[in-house]
Structure formats: structure tokens, C-alpha cells
VEXGU-259248 format. One line per field, with one value per atom (N, C-alpha, C): residue number from 1; residue in one letter; atom name; x, y, z. Coordinates in Angstrom, 1 decimal, m for minus. Layout:
REM VEXGU-259248
num = (NUM; ...)
residuo = (a; ...)
atomo = (CA; ...)
c1 = (X; ...)
c2 = (Y; ...)
c3 = (Z; ...)
REM end
This chain:
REM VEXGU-259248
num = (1; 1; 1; 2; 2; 2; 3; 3; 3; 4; 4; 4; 5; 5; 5; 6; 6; 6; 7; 7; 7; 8; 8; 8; 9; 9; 9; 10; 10; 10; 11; 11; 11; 12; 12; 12; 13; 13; 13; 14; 14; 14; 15; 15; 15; 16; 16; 16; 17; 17; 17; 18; 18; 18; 19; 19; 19; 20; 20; 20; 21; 21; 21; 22; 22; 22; 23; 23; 23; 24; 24; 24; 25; 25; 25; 26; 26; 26; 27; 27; 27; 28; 28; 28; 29; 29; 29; 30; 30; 30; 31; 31; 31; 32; 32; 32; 33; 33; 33; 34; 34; 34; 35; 35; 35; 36; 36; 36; 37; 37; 37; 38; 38; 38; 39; 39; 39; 40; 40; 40; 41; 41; 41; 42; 42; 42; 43; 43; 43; 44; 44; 44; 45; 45; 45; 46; 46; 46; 47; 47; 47; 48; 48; 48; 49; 49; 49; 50; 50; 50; 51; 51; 51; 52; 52; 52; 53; 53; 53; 54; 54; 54; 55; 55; 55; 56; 56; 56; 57; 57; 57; 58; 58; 58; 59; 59; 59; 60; 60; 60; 61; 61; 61; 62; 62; 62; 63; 63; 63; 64; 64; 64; 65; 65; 65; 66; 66; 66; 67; 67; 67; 68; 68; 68; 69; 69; 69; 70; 70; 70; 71; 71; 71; 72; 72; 72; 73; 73; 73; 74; 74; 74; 75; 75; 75; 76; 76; 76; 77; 77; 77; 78; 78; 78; 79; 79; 79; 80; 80; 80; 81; 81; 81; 82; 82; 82; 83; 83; 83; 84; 84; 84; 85; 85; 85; 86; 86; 86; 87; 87; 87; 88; 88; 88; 89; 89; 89; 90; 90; 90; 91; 91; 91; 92; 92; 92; 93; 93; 93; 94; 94; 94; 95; 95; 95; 96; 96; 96; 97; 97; 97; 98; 98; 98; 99; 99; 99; 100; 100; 100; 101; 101; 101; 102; 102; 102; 103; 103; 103; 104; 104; 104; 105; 105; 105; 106; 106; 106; 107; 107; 107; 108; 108; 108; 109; 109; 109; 110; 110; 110; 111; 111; 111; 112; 112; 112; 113; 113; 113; 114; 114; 114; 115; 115; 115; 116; 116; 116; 117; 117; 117; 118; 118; 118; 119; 119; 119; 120; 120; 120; 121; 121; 121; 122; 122; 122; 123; 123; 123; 124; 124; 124; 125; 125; 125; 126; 126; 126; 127; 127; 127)
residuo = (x; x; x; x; x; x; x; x; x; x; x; x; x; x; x; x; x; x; x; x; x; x; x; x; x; x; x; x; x; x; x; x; x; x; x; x; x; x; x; x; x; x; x; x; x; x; x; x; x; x; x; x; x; x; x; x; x; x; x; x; x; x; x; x; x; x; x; x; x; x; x; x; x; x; x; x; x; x; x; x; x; x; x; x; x; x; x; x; x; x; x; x; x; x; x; x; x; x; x; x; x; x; x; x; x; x; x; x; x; x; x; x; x; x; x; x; x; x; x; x; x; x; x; x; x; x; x; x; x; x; x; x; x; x; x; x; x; x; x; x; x; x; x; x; x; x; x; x; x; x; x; x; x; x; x; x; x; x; x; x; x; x; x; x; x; x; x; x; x; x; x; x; x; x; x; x; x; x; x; x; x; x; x; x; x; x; x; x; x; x; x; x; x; x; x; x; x; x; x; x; x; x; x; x; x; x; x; x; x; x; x; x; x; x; x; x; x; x; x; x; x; x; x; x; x; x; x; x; x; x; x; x; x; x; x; x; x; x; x; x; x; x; x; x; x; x; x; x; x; x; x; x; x; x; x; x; x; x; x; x; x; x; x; x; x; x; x; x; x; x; x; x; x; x; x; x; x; x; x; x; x; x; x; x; x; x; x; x; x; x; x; x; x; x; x; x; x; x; x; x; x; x; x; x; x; x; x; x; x; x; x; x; x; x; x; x; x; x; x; x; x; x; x; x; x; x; x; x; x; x; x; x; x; x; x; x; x; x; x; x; x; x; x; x; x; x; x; x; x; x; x; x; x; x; x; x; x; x; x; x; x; x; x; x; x; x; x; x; x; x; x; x; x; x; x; x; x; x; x; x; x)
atomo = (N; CA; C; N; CA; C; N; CA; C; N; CA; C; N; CA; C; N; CA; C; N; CA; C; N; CA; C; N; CA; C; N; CA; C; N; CA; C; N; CA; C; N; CA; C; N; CA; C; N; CA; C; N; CA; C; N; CA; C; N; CA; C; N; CA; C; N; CA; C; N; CA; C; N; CA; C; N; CA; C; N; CA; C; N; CA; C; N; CA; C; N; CA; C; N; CA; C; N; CA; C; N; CA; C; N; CA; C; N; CA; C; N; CA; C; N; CA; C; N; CA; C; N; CA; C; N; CA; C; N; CA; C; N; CA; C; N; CA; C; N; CA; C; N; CA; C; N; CA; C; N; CA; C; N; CA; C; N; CA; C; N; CA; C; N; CA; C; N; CA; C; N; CA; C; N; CA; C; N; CA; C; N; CA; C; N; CA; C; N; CA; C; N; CA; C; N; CA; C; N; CA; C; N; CA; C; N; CA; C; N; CA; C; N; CA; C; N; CA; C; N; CA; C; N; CA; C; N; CA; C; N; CA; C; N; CA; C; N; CA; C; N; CA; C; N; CA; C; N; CA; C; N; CA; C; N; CA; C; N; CA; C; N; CA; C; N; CA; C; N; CA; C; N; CA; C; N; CA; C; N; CA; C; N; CA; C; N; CA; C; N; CA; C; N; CA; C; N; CA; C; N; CA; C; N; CA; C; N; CA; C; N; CA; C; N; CA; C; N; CA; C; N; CA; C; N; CA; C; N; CA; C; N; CA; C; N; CA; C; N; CA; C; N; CA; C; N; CA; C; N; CA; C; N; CA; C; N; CA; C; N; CA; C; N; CA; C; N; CA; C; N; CA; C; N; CA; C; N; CA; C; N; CA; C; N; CA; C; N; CA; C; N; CA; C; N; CA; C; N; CA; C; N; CA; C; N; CA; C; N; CA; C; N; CA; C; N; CA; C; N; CA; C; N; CA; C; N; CA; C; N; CA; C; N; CA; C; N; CA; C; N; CA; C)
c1 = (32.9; 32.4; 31.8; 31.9; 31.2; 30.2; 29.0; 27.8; 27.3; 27.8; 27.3; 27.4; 28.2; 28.4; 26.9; 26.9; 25.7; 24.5; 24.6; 23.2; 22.9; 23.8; 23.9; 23.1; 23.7; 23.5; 22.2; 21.6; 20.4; 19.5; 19.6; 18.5; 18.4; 19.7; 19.6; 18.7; 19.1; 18.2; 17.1; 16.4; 15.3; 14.3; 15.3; 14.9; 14.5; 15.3; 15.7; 14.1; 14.2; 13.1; 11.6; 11.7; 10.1; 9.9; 11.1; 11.4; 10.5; 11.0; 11.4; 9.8; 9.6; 7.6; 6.9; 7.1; 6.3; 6.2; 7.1; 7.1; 6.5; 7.1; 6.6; 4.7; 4.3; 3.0; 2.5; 2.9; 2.8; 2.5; 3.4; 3.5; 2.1; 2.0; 1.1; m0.7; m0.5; m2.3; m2.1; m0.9; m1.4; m1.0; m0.9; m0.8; 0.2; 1.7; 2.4; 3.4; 3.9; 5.0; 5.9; 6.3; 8.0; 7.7; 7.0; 6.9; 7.3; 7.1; 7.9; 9.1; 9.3; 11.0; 12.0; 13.1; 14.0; 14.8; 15.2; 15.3; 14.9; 13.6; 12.8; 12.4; 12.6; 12.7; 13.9; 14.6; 16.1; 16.5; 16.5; 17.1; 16.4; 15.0; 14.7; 15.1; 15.1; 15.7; 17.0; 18.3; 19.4; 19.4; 18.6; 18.7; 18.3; 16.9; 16.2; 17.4; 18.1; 19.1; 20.3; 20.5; 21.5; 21.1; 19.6; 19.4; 19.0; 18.4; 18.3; 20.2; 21.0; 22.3; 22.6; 22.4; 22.9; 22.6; 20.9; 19.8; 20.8; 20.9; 21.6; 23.0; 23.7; 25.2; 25.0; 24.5; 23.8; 23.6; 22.7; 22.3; 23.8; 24.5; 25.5; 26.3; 27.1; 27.7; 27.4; 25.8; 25.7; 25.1; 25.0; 24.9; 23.4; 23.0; 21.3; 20.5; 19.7; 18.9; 17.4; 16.5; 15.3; 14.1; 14.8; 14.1; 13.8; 14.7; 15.0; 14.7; 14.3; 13.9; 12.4; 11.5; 9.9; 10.4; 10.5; 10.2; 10.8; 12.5; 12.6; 12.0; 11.4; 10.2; 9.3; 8.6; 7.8; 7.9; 9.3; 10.0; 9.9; 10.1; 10.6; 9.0; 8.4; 7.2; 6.2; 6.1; 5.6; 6.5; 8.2; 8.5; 8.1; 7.5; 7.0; 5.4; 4.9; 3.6; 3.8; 5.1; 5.0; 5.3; 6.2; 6.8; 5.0; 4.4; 3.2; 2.5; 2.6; 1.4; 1.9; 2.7; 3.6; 3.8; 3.8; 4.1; 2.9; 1.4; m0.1; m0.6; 0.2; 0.2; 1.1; 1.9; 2.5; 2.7; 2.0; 2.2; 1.2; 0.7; m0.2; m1.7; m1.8; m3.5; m4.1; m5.1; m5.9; m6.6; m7.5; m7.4; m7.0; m7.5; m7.0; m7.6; m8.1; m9.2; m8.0; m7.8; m7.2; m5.5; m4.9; m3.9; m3.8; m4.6; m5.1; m5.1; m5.9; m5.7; m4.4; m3.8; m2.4; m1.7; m1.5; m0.5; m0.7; m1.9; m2.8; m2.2; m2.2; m2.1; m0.2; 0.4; 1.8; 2.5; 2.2; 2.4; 2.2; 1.0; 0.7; 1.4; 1.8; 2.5; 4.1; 4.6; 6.0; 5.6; 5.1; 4.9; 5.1; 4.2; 4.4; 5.7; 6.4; 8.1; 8.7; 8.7; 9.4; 9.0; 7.7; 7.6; 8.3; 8.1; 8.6; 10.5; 10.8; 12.1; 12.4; 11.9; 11.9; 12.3; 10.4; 10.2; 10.9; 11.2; 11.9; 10.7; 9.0; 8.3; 7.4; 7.1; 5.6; 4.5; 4.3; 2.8; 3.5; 3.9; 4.3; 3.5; 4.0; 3.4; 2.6; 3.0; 2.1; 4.0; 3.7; 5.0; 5.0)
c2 = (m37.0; m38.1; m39.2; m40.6; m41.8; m41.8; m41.8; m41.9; m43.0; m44.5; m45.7; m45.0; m44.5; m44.1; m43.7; m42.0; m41.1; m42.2; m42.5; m43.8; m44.5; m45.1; m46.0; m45.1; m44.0; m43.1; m42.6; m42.0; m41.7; m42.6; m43.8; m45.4; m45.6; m45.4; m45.4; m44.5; m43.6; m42.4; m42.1; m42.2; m42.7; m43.7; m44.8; m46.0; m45.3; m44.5; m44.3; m43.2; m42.1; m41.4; m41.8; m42.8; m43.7; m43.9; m44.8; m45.1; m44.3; m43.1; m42.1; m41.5; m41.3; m40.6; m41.7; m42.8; m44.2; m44.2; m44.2; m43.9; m42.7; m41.7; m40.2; m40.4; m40.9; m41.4; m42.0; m42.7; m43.7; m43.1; m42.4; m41.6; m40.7; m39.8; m38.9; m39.7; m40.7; m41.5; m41.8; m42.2; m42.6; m41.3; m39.9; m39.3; m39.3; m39.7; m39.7; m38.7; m38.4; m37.1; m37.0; m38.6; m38.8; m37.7; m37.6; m37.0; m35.2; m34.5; m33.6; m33.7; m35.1; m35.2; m34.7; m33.8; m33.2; m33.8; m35.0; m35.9; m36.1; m36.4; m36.7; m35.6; m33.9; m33.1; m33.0; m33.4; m32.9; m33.4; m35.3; m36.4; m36.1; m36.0; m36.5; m35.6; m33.8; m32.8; m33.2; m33.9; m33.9; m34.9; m36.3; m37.1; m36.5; m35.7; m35.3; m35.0; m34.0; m32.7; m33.7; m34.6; m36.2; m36.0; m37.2; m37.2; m36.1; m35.0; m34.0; m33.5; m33.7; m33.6; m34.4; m35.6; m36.9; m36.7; m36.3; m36.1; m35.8; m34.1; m33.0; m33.5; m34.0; m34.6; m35.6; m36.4; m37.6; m36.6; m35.7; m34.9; m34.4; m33.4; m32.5; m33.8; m35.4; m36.3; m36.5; m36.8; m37.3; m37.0; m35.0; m34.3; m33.9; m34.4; m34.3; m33.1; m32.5; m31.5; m32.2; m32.0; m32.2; m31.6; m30.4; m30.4; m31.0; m31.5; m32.4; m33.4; m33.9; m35.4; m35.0; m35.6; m35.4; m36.2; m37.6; m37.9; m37.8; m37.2; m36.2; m35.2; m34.3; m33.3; m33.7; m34.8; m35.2; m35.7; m36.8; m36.7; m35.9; m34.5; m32.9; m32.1; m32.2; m32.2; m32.9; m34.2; m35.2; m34.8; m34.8; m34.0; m33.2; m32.0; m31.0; m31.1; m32.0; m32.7; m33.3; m34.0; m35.2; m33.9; m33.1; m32.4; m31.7; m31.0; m30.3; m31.2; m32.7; m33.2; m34.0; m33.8; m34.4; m33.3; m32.5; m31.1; m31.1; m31.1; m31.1; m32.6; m33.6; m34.7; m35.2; m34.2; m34.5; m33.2; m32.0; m30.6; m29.6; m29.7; m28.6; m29.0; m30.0; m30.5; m29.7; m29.4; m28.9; m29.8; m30.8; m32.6; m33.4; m34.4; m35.4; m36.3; m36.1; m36.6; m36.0; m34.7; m34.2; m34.8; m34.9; m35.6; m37.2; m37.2; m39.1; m39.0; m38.3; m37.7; m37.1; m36.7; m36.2; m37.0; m37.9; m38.8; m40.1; m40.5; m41.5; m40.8; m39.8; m39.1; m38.7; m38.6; m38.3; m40.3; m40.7; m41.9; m42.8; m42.5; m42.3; m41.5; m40.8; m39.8; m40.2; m40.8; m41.4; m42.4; m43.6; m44.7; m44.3; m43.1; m42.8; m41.9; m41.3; m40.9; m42.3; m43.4; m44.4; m45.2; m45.2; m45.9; m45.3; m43.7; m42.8; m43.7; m43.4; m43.4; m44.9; m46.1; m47.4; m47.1; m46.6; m46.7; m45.7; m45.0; m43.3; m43.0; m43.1; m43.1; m42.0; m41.1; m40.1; m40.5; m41.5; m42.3; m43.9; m44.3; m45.2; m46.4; m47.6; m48.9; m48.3; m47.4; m46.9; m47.0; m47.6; m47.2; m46.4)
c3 = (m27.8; m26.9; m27.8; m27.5; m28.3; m27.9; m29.5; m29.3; m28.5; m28.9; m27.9; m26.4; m25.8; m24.8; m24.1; m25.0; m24.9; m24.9; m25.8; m26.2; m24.8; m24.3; m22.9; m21.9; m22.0; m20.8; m21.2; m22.4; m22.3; m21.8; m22.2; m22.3; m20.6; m19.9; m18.5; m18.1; m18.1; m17.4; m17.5; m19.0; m19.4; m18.3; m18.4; m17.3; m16.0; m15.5; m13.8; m14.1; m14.8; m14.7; m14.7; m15.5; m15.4; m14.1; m13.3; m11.9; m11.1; m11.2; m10.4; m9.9; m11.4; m12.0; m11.1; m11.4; m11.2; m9.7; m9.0; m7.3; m6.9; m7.4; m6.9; m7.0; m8.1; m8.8; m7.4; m7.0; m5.9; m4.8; m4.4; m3.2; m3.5; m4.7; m4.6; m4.5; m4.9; m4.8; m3.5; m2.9; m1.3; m0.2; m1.1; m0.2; 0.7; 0.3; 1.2; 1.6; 2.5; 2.9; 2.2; 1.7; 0.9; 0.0; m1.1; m2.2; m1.9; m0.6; m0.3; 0.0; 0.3; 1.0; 0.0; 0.5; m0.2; m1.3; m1.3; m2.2; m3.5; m3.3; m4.2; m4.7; m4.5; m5.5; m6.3; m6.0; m6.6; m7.4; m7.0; m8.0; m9.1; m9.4; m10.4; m11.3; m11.2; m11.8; m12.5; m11.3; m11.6; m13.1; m12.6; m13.6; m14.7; m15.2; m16.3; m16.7; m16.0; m16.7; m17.3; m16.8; m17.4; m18.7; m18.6; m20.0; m20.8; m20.8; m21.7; m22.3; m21.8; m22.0; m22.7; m22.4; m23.2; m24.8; m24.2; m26.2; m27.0; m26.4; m26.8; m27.4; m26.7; m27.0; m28.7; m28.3; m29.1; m30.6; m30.8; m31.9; m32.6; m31.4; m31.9; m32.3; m32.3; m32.2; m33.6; m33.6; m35.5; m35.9; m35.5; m36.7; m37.1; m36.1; m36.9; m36.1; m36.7; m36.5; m36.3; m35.2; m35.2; m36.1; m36.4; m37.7; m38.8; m38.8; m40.3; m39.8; m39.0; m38.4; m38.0; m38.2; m37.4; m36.2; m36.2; m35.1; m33.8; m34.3; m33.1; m32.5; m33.8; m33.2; m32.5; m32.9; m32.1; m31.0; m30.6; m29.0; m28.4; m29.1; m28.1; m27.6; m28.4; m28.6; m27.0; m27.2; m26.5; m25.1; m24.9; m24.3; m23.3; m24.3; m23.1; m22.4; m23.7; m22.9; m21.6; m21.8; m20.4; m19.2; m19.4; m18.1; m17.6; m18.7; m18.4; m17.5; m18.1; m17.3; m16.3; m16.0; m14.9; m13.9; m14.4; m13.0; m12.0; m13.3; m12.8; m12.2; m12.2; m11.6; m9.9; m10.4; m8.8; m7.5; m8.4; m7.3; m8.1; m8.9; m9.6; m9.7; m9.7; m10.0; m8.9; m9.1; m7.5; m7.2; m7.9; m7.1; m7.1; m6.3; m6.3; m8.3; m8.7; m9.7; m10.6; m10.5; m11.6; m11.7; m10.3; m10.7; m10.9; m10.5; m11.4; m12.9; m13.3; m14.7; m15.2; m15.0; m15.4; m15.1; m14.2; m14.2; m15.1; m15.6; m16.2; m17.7; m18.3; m19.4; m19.7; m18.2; m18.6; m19.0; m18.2; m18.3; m20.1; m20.5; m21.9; m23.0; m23.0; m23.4; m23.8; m21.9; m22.1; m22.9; m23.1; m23.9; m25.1; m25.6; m27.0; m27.1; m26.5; m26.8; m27.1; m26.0; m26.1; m27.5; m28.1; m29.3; m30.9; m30.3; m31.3; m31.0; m30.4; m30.1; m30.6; m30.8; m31.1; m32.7; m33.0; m34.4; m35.7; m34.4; m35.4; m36.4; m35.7; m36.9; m35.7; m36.2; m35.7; m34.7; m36.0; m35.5; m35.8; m34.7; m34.4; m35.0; m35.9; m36.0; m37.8; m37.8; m39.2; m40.2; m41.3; m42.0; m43.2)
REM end
């Protein structure tokens, strides 16, 4: 499969998933019903499962190992931060305070994958 391709498609989905958090986010501070609606559990799954494929493809395409790369680790990493504090932001917090905070903190989190993913650097802006 061509990497530009994979590339395209991760950078989309990426996009669509911020989307996705950003509304559900929305829904969850005003309390609204959508955020149960069947929909809105599913797509965002299906899309993640897109891009986590895409990553994946993208690596096996040119060969590279996250190990041998930090700041891929550190994407995968930051990664599982964002899903943790995203789960406790939109269905796990037991308040409302606490999913203010987890969505405040997954939201932060994405920024720093997406800087990693700019800079190909750890600690982004440091060279």
C-alpha cells in the first residue's frame, strides 16, 4: 500500500477524531442525551480503529520500529493517556468536576501527540 496514501488517511482521521471528542465533550458539559445515542458510540470506535490501522500500516510500509524511534513511543504512550482520560471524561468520571478535568487534560495530551507527530521530537520545541 503507498505510504502518501496511509499518511492522508491517518491525518484525516486524526482530524475527524478531534471532531468527534470535541462534540461528544460538548454534549457531555451540557448534559445532553446525544452522547448516548447509538451513533456516537460506534463512529468514533470505527474511525479510531481507521487510524490505529493506518499508524500500523504506515510503520510496517517504512519499516520502522517504535522502539527505535522515541517519539513514536512517546505518540503510543500519550496514546494510551488520551484513551484513559477520555473514557473518564465521557462515561467514567463519577463527576461532573472530574470529567471537566479529564476532558481539559485528554484534550492536552492530544496537542502534545500532534506536536510529537510535527516535531518527531519527545519534548517538542526542545532540539
Amino acid at each position: 500500500m503507498d505510504y502518501t496514501f496511509l499518511r492522508t488517511l491517518h491525518i484525516a482521521t486524526v482530524h475527524l477524531t478531534l471532531i468527534l471528542f470535541l462534540v461528544r465533550g460538548f454534549w457531555m458539559l451540557t448534559d445532553s442525551g446525544l452522547l448516548n445515542a447509538r451513533w456516537a458510540r460506534i463512529v468514533p470506535h470505527i474511525n479510531d480503529t481507521l487510524l490505529l490501522t493506518a499508524a500500523i500500516a504506515m510503520l510496517v510500509v517504512a519499516g520502522m520500529n517504535p522502539i527505535d524511534q522515541p517519539w513514536l513511543l512517546a505518540k503510543i504512550i500519550g496514546l494510551l493517556a488520551y484513551i484513559g482520560l477520555g473514557t473518564v471524561a465521557l462515561k467514567r468520571g463519577k463527576t461532573k468536576t472530574a470529567r471537566i478535568w479529564a476532558l481539559v487534560a485528554a484534550l492536552g495530551v492530544f496537542g502534545y501527540i500532534m506536536a510529537v507527530a510535527i516535531t518527531k521530537q519527545v519534548i517538542p520545541g526542545i532540539s
